[in-house]
C-alpha positions as CSV (number, residue, x, y, z in Angstrom):
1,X,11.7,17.2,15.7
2,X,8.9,17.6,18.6
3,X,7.4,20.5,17.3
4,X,7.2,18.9,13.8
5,X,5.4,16.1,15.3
6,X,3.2,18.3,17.5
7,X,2.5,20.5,14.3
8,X,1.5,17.8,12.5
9,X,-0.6,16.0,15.4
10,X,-2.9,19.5,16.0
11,X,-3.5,20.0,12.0
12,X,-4.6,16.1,12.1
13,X,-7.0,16.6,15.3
14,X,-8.1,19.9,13.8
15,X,-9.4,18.1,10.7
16,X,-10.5,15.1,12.6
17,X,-12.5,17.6,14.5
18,X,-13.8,19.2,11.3
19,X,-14.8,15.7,9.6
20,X,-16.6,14.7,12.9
21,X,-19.0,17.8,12.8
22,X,-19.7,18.2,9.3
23,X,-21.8,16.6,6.8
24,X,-20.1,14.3,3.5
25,X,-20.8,17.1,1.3
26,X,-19.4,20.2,3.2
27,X,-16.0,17.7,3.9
28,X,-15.9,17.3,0.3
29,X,-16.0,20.9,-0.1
30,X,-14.2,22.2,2.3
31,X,-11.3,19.5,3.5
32,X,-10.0,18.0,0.3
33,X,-7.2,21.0,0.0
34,X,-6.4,21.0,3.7
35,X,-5.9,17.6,4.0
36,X,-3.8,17.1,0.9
37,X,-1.6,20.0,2.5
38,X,-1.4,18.2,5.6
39,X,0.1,15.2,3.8
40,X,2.6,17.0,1.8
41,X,3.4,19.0,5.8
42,X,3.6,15.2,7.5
43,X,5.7,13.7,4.7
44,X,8.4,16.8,4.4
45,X,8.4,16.8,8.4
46,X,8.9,12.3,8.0
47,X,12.0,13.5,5.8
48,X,13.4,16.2,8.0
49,X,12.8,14.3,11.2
50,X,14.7,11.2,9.6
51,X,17.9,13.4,8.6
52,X,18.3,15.1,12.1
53,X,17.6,11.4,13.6
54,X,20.7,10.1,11.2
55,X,22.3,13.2,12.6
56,X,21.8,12.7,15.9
57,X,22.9,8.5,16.0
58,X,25.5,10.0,13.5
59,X,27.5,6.4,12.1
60,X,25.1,4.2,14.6
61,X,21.8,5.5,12.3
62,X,23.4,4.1,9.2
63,X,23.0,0.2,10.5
64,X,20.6,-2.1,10.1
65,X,20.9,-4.2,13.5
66,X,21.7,-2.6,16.8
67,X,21.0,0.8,18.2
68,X,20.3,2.6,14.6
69,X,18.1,-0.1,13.1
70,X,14.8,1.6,13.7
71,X,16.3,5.0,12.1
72,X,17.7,3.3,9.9
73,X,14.9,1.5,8.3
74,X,12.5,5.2,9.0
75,X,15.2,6.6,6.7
76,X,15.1,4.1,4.5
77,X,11.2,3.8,4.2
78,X,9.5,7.3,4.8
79,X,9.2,8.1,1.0
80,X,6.7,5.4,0.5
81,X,4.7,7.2,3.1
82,X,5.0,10.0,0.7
83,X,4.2,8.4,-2.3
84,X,0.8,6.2,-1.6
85,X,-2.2,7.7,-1.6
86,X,-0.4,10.9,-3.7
87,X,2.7,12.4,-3.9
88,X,3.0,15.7,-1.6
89,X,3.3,17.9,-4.6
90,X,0.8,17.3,-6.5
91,X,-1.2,17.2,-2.6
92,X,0.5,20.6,-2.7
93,X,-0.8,21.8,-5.5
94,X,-4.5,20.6,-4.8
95,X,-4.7,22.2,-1.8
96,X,-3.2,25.4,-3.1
97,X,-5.8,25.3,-5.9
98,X,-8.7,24.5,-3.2
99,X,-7.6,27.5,-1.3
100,X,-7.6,29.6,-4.5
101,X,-11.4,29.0,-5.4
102,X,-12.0,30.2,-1.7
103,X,-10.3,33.6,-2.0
104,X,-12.2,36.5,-2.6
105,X,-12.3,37.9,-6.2
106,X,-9.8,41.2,-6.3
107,X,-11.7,44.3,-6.9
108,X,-10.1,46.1,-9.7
């Protein structure tokens, strides 16, 4: 789960970085794919990281008061975090398609 979290946390400050030191036009170029990746990354890593939490509080992560109530209601509510702004495969596929304009042309 940490190194989900920590993936997810460099990608974001590497972008932040990016965005900070370039101008409007070269983000729009140049950041739309990466970011939309790094959604469709942080919302597959939100799913994962709420199964091994159920996992982990095992019958206690099911309940909404008590111990579990906090994984309980992250279980319950990371696919809206996946869904506004754009679902992560169609994030996917943008920044798939933004990384394909980028590639060289094969030389045949």
């Amino acid at each position: 789960m940490i190194s989900l979290c920590e993936s997810n946390q460099a990608w974001l400050e590497s972008i932040a970085y990016q965005m900070c030191n370039m101008t409007y036009k070269e983000q729009a170029t140049h950041l739309g794919g990466p970011i939309g990746l790094l959604k469709s990354h942080a919302t597959r890593a939100a799913q994962e990281i709420a199964e091994q939490a159920t996992n982990i509080f095992g019958g206690r992560g099911l309940t909404q008061t008590g111990m579990g109530k906090v994984i309980e209601m992250f279980h319950r509510t990371y696919k809206f975090d996946a869904i506004l702004g754009g679902t992560e495969e169609i994030l996917a596929d943008l920044g798939v398609r933004q990384a394909m304009k980028k590639f060289p042309k094969a030389m045949l």
